[in-house]
C-alpha positions in Angstrom: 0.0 0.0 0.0 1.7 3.3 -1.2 -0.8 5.2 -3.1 -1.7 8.6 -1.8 -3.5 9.7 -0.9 -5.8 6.2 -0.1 -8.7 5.6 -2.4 -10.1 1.7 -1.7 -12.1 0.2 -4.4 -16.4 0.5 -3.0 -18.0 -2.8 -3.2 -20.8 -3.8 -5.6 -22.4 -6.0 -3.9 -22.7 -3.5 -0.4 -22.2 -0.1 -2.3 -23.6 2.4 0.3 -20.9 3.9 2.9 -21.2 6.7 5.7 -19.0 8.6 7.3 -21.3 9.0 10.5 -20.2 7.4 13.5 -16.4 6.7 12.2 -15.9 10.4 11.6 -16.9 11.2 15.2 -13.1 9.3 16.1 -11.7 9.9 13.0 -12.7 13.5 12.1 -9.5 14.1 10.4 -8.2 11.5 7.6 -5.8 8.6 8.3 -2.1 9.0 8.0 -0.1 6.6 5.9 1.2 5.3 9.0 -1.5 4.4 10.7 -3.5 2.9 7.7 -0.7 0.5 6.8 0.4 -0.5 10.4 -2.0 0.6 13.0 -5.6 1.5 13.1 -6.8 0.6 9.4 -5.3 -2.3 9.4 -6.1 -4.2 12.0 -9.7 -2.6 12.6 -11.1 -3.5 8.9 -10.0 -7.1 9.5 -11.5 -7.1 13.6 -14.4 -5.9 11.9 -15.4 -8.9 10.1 -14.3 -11.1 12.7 -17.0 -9.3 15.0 -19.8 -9.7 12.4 -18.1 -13.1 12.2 -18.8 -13.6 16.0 -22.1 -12.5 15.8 -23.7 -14.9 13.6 -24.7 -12.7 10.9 -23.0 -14.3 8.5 -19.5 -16.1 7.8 -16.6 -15.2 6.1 -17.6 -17.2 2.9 -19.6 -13.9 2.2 -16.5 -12.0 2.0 -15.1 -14.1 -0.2 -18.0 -14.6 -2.5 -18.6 -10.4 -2.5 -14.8 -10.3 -3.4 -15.4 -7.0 -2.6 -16.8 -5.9 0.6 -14.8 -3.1 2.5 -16.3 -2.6 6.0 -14.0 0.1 6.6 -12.9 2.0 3.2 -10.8 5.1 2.8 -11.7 7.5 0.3 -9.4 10.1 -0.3 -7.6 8.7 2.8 -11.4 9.6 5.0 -12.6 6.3 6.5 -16.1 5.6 6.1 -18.3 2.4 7.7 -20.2 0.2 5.3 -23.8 0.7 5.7 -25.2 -2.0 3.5 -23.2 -4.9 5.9 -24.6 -2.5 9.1 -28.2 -3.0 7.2 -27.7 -6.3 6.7 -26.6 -7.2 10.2 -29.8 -5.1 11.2 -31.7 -7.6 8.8 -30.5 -11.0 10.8 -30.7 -9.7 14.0 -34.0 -11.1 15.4 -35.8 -8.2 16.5 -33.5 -5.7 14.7 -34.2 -3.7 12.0 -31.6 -1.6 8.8 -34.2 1.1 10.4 -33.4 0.9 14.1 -29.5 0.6 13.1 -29.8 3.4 11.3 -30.8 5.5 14.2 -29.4 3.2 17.3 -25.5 3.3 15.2 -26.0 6.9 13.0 -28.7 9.0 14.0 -29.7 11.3 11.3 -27.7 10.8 7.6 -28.8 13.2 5.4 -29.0 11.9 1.4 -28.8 8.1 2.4 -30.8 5.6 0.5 -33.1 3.8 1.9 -32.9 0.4 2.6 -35.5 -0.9 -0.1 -33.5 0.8 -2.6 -30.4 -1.7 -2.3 -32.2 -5.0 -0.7 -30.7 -8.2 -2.0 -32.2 -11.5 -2.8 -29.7 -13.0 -0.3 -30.2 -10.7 2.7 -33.1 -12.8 4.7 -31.4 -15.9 5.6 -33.2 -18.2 7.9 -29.8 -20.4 8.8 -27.7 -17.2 9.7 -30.8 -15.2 11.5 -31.1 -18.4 13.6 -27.1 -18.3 14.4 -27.7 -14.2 15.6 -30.1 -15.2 17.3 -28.4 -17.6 19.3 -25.7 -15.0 19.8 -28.5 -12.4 20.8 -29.7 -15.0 23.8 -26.4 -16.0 24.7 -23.9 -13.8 24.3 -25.8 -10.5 24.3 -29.0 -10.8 26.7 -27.3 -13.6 28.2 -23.7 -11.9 29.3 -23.3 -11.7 32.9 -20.0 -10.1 32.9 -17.0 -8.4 31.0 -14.6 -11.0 32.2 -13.0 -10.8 28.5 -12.7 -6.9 28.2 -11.2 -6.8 31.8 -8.4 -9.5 30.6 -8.0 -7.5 27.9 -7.3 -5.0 29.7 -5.0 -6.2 31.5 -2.9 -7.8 28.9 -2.6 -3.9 27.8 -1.6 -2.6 31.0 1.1 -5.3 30.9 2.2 -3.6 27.7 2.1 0.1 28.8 4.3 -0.9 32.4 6.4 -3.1 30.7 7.3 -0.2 27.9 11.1 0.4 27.7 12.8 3.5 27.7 11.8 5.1 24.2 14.8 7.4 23.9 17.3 4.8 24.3 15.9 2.2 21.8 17.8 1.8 18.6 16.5 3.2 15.4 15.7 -0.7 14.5 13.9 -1.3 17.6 12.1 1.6 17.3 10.6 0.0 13.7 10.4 -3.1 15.4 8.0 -2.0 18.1 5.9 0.7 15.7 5.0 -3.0 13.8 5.3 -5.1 16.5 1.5 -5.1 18.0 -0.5 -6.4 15.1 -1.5 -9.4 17.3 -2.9 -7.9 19.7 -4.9 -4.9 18.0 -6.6 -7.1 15.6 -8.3 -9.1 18.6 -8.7 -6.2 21.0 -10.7 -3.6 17.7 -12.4 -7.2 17.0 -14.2 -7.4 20.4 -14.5 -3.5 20.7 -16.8 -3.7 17.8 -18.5 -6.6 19.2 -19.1 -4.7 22.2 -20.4 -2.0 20.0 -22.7 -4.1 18.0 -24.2 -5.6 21.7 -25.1 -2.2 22.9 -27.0 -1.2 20.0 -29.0 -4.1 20.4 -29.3 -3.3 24.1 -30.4 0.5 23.6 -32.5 -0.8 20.3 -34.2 -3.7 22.8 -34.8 -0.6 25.6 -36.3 1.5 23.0 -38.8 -1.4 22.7 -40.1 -1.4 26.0 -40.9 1.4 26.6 -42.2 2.0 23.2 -44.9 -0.5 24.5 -45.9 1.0 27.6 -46.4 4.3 26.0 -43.1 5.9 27.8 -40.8 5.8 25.1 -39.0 9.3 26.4 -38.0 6.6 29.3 -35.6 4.6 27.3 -32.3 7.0 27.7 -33.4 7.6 31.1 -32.9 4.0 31.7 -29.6 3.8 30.4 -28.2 7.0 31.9 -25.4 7.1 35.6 -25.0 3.5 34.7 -21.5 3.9 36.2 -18.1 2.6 35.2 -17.7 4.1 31.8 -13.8 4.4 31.6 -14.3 7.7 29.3 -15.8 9.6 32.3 -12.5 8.6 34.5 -10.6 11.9 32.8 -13.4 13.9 33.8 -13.3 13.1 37.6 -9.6 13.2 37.6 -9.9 16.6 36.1 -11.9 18.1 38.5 -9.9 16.6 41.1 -6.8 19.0 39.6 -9.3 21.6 39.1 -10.3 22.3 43.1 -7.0 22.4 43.7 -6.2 24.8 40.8 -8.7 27.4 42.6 -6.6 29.0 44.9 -3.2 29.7 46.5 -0.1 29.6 44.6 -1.3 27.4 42.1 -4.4 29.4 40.6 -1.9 32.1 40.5 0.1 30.2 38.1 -3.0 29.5 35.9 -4.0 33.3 36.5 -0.4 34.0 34.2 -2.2 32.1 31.5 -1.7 29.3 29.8 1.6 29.9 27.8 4.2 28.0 29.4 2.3 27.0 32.3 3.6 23.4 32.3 6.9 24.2 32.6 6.4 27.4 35.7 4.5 24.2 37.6 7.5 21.6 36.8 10.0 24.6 38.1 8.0 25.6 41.3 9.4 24.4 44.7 6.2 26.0 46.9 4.8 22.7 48.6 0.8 23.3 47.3 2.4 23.3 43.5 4.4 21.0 44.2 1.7 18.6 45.5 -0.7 19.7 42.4 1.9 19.0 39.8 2.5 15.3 41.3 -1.3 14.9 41.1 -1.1 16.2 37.6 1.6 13.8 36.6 0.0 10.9 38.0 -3.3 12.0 36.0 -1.2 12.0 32.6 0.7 8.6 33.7 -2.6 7.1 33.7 -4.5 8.8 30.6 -0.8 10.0 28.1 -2.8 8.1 25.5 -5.8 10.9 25.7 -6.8 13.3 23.2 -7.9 14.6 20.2 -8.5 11.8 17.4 -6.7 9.8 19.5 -6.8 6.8 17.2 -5.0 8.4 14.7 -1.2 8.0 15.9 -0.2 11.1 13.9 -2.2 13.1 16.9 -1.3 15.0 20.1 -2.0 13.2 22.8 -2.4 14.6 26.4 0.9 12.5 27.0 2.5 14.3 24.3 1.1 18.1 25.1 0.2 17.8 28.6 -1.3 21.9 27.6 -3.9 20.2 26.7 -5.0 18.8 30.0 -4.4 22.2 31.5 -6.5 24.1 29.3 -9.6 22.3 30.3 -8.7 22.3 33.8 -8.2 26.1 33.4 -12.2 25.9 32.3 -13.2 23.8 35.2 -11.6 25.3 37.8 -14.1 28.4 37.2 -17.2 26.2 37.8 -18.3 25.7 41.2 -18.8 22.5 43.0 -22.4 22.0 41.6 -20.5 20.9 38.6 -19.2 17.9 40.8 -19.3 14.8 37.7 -20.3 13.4 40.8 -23.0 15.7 41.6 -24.4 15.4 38.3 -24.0 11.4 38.3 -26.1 11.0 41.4 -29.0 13.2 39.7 -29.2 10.7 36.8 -28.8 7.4 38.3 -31.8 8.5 40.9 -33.5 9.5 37.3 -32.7 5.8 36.2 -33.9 4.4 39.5 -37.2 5.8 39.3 -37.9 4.9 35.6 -36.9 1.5 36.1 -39.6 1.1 39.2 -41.9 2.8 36.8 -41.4 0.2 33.8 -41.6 -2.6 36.5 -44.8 -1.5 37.7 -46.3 -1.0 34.2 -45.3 -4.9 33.6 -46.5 -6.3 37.2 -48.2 -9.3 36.9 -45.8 -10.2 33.6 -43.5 -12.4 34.4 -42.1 -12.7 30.9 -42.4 -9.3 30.2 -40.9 -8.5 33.4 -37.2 -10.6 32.7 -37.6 -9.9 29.8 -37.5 -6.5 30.8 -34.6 -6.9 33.2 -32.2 -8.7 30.3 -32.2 -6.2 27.9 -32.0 -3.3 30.8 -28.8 -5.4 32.0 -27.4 -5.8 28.6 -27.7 -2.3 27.6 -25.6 -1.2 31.1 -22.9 -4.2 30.9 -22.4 -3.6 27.0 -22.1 -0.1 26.4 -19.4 -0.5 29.7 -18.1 -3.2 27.6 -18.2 -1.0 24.2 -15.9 2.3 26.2 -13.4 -0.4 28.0 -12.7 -1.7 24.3 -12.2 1.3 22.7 -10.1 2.8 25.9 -7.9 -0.3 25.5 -7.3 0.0 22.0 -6.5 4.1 22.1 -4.2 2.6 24.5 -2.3 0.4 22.7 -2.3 2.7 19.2 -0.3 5.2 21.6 2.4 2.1 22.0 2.6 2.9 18.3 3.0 6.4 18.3 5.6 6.9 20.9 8.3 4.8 18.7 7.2 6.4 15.7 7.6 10.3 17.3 10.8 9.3 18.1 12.3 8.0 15.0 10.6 11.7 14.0 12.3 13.8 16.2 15.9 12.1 15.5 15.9 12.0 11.4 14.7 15.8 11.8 17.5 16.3 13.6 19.4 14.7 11.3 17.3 17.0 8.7 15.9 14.4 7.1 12.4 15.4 7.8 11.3 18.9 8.2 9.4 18.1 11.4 8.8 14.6 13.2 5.5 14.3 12.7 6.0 13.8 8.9 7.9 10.4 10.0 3.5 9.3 9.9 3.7 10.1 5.9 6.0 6.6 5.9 3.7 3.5 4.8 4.9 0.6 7.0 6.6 -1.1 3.9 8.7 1.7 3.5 10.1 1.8 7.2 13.1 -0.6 6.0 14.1 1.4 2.9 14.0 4.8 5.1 15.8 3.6 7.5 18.8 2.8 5.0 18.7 5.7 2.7 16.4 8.5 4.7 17.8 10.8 2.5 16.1 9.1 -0.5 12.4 10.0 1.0 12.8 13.8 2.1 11.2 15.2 -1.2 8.4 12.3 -1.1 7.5 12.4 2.8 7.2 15.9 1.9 5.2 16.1 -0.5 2.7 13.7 0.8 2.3 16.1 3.7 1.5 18.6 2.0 -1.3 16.7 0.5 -2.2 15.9 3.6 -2.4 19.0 5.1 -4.6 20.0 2.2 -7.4 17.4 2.8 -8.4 18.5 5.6 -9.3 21.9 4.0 -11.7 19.4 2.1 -15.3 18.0 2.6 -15.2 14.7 2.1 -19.4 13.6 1.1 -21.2 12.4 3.7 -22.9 9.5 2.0 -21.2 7.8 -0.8 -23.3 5.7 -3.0 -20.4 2.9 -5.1 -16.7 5.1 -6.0 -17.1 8.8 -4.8 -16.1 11.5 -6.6 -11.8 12.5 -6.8 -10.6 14.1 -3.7 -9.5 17.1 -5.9 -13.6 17.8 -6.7 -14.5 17.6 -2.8 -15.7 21.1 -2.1 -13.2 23.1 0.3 -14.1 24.2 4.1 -12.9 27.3 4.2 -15.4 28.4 1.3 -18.5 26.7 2.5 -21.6 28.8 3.4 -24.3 27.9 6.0 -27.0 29.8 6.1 -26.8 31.0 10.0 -29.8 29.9 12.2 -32.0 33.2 13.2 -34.3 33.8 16.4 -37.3 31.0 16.7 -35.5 28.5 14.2 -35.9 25.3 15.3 -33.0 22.5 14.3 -33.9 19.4 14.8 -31.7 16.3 16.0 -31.6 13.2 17.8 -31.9 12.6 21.2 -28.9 11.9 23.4 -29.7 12.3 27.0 -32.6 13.4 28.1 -33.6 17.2 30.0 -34.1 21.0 28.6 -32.1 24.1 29.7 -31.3 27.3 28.3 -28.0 28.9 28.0 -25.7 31.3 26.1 -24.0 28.7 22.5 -19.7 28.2 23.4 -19.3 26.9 19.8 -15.8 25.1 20.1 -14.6 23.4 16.9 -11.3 22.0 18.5 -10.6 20.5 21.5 -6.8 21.6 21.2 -8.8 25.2 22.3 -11.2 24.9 25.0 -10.4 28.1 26.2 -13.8 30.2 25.2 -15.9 27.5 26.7 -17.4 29.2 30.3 -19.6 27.8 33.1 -23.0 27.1 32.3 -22.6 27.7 28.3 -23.7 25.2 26.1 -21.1 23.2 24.0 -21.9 23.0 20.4 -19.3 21.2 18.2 -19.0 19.6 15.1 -18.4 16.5 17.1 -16.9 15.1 20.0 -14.1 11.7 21.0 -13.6 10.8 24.4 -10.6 13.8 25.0 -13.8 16.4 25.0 -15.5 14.5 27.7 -14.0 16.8 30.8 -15.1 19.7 28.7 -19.1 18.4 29.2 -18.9 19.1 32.5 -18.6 22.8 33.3 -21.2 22.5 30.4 -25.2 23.1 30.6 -25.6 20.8 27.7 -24.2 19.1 24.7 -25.1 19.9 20.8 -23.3 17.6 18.0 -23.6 18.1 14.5 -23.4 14.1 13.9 -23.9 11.3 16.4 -27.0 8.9 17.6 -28.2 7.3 21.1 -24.9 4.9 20.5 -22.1 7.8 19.9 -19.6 8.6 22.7 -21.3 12.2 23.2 -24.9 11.0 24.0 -23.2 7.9 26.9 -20.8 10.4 28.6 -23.7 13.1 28.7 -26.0 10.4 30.4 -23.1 9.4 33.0 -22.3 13.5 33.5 -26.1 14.3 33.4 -26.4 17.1 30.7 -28.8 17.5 27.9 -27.6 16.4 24.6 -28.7 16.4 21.2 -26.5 14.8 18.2 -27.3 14.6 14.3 -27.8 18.7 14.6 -27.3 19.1 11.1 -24.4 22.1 10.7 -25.6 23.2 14.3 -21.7 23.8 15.1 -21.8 26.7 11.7 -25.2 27.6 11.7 -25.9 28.6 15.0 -24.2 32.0 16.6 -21.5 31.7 19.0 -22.9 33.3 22.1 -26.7 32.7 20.8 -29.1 32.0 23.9 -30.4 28.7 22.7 -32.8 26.4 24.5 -31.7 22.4 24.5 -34.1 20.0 24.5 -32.5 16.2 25.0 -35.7 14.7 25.6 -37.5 15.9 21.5 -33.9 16.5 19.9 -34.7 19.8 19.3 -32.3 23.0 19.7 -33.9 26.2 19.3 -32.3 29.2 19.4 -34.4 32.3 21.4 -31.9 35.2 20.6 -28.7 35.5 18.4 
């Protein structure tokens, strides 16, 4: 794989592709790097083993499709294959290409509808008998996470048994950037798995309470479930943040933010001193945090620990009714109540009733299951960057490379030859960044329908126009976690620059990966332009206890920064009172 940048052949058979849901963790597109060692591919390969695992179908369907492409890059943007989502909707007893749709995407503008690319082979009574095996045992019938906690453990046996980086050789540096292939492919397999489950779980929910006439119940009941690893940031954030109030250490943040790392690392007063431990510790523990953090070419909070300071330089203004904990207890009192009131409605029901108590236990223990996979993976993918960074930083310094991070232009078949002649690859490494650099100034299309369009006729951001939203507009979305309040829009388009973001605004962003997360909560609520029930904004809103609405259409360019807006994560409606 060299070509650049990556256009994958679309499939005939299962034409239709999306970029919801993959571009909320991949916003930006995949570095040669990463596609050719690291996240691409292992995850495209996981991915049919999970379908695999589920019953849907087996991998003679691959083979017979000889083209089928879960996870395609066009114009090096990944994007999921809807027609295999569909169809794993279609053998899924009690699923529906409908409810994954919604449960997996939420809104997607311009997609087909299912009727339009139905196959003859799609209802298969031997493989929807197979899922539904795997719905009764492995889904509804899943009692704990046992293989997700070994998992995870097998990581954290990787991360403390990590050598020195600096004082690897240039070969073992190669070595360990290819060396983890094993273990990804397994880990992004079951991830997926996990992801798959807790659709099914939220879908199943949805059901219920569909058929007691409460349907506004069913993110109620999955809300301050607890032990979602992507809210541990959060609460160690805050943590930093009380003690960031005050004393010598607010003073520091009071200087502002440019090169406040470096005055804490230098101070001997005993209360910084005490802070910055706390602050290391936190970045021991999460260094593989941040911004599109599956992409190794990325910043991590290890890497630029400015980034965890900026959003504690946010928090530290809220007060202590802000508490994730605070909020937490609100919602999982919320969740206790619903699920009395559901149990009521079905006394008498005995089969409604565990029925009732399967699918409420699924949805919980799966979308736990679906945030430890992916925290495990991001993980791991940051054993992949650190090498790489490296090898970066030294062939710069040898000016062979401009920067280090162009050392993520390399495709992993090249890391031999560069290593013997880096000379050789100067002009090409540079020259692929530069086209890489460039498409992200481009819109890749939302939907694709068989081969898209050339990169080069992708319309550019920075000459788009959105009409902007005016007082009493409406914008309707999909719900993410239930409640209404009203507040001033903080539109914030990078996470990499929290800093506008005050008290009691409400977030609106194009979309958001778990390194946002801490920035929901000195938020009054959460507005995505893309997302569904399923998407990382909507399950760490329900575990914070904000408002959230996701599939906002352009909310994130059409509405005002500083509009008063009203939030409604009940409807899915965002209207906006006064711009």
């Amino acid at each position: 794989m060299t070509q650049w940048p990556i256009y994958d052949d679309a499939s005939a058979v299962f034409p239709i592709y999306s970029r919801a849901n993959i571009g909320e963790i991949f916003p930006d597109p995949i570095s040669p790097l990463n596609a050719s060692t690291g996240f691409q591919a292992n995850l495209s390969p996981g991915w049919d083993d999970a379908f695999v695992a589920c019953g849907v179908w087996d991998h003679a369907t691959y083979d017979s499709a000889v083209q089928h492409n879960v996870l395609p890059a066009f114009g090096s943007y990944l994007y999921i294959n809807m027609s295999l989502m569909r169809l794993f909707g279609v053998r899924v007893p009690g699923m529906t290409p409908e409810a994954v749709d919604l449960q997996y995407f939420g809104d997607m503008p311009g997609i087909p509808s299912y009727e339009s690319e139905k196959r003859d082979f799609d209802e298969n009574p031997d493989f929807e008998a197979t899922a539904g095996q795997w719905l009764a045992e492995q889904v509804l019938g899943a009692k704990d996470l046992a293989a997700y906690d070994a998992d995870r453990r097998t990581v954290e046996d990787i991360r403390k048994n990590r050598p020195a980086i600096a004082d690897l050789g240039n070969q073992e540096l190669r070595e360990r950037i290819t060396s983890f292939n094993d273990v990804l492919r397994p880990l992004l397999s079951r991830h997926i798995e996990a992801s798959l489950k807790a659709g099914v779980g939220l879908g199943a929910v949805a059901q219920f309470t569909e058929a007691i006439g409460r349907p506004e119940l069913a993110l109620t009941l999955v809300a301050g479930i607890g032990d979602i690893d992507s809210t541990g940031p959060s609460t160690g954030m805050w943590a930093l943040s009380r003690l960031a109030r005050t004393g010598p250490v607010a003073a520091l943040f009071d200087e502002g933010q440019d090169g406040l790392v470096e005055r804490l690392r230098a101070s001997g007063d005993p209360e910084v001193v005490a802070f910055t431990r706390q602050l290391e510790e936190f970045l021991a523990a999460w260094d593989f945090r941040g911004p599109s953090e599956w992409e190794i070419r990325a910043k991590t909070w290890g890497v630029k620990p400015s980034l965890v300071l900026s959003t504690v330089d946010r928090m530290r203004q809220a007060d202590d009714t802000a508490s994730p904990a605070v909020k937490n207890a609100e919602r999982v009192e919320q969740r206790e109540a619903a699920s009395a009131g559901v149990r009521a409605a079905l006394a008498g029901n005995d089969e409604a009733l565990g029925q009732f108590e399967a699918v409420l236990h699924a949805a919980a223990l799966w979308l736990r299951g679906r945030e430890r996979g992916r925290t495990s993976c991001a993980m791991v993918m940051h054993e992949l960057r650190l090498p790489a960074l490296e090898l970066g930083r030294r062939f710069t310094a040898e000016g062979h490379l401009e920067r280090p991070e162009q050392i993520f232009m390399l495709f992993a078949g090249e890391l031999d030859a560069f290593l013997a002649d880096p000379a050789s690859f100067s002009s090409t490494l540079r020259d692929r960044e530069a086209a890489y650099l460039d498409l992200f100034d481009r819109e890749p299309p939302f939907v694709v329908v068989g081969q898209p369009e050339p990169v080069e006729n992708w319309p550019r951001r920075s000459a788009r126009e959105v009409q902007p939203a005016v007082a009493g507009e409406v914008i309707q979305g999909v719900p993410g976690c239930n409640g209404s309040t009203r507040g001033r829009a903080r539109v914030v388009t990078d996470a990499d620059d929290p800093s506008a973001l005050e008290p009691g605004e409400i977030l609106v962003a194009p979309l958001t990966d778990p390194s946002w997360t801490p920035l929901f909560v000195p938020a009054a609520a959460v507005v995505v332009d893309v997302g569904a029930p399923f998407s990382h904004a909507a399950i760490v809103s329900r575990e914070l206890g904000i408002p959230c609405v996701v599939s906002a259409t352009a909310a994130s360019a059409r509405i005002p920064d500083g509009a008063l807006i009203e939030v409604d994560g009940t409807t899915g409606t965002v209207t906006v009172l006064e711009v």
